[in-house]
C-alpha positions in Angstrom: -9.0 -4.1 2.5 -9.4 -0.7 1.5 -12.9 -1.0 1.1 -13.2 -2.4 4.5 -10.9 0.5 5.8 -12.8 3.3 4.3 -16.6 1.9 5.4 -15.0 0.8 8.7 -13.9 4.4 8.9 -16.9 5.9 8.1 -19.2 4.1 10.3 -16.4 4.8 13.3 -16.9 8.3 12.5 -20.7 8.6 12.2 -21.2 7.0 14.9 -18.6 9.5 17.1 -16.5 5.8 18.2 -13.0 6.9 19.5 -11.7 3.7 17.4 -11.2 5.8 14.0 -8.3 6.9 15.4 -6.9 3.4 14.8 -8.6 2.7 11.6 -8.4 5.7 10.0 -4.3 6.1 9.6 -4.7 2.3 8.9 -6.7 2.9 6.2 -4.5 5.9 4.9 -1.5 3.6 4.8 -3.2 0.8 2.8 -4.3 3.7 0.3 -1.1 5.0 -0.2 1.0 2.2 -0.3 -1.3 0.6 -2.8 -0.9 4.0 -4.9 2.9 3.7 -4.8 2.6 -0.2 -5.6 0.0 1.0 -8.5 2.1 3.5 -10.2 5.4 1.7 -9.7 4.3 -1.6 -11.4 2.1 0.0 -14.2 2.9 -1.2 -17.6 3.7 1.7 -20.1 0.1 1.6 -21.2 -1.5 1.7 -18.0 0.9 4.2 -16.2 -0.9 7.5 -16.6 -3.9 6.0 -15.7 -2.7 4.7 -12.3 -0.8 7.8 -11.7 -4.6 9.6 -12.1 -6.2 7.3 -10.2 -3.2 7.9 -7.4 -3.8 11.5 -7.7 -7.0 12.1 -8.2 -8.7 9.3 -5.4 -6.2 7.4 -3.3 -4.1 10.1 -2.2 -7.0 12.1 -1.5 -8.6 9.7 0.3 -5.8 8.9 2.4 -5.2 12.6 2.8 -9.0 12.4 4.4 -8.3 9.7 6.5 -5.4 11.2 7.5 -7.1 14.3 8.7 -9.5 12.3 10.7 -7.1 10.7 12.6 -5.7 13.5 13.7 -9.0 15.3 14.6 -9.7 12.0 16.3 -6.7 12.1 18.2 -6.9 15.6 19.7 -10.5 14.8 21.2 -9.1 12.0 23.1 -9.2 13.0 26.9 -5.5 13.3 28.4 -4.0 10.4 30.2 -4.2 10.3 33.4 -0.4 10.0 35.3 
């Protein structure tokens, strides 16, 4: 999914579609919550290892989409009454 999310997002955005402003905080979600999920079930082995991979690319990531969301959103047109 967040493979889907993060192409999805890119080709919404490359192509200027108004739409990333759905997918992209989607995407940011499924990022983080699957960092969160990562780091909070790693064994003792694994645990710095997810927490780098949280840091280093899904938080990041998510930070991104984040960002183009809310660029996205302030180039929407105003609502009309």
């Amino acid at each position: 999914m967040e493979a889907i999310g993060l192409v999805g997002t890119g080709l919404l955005l490359a192509r200027r579609d108004r739409r990333r402003v759905a997918v992209a905080p989607a995407t940011a979600v499924l990022l983080t919550v699957d960092a969160w999920f990562d780091v909070l079930t790693a064994g003792p082995g694994a645990a710095l290892a997810a927490l780098l991979m949280a840091v280093c690319l899904e938080l990041p990531l998510a930070a991104l989409c984040t960002a183009v969301a809310w660029h996205a959103l302030r180039a929407l047109p105003p609502r009309l009454p």
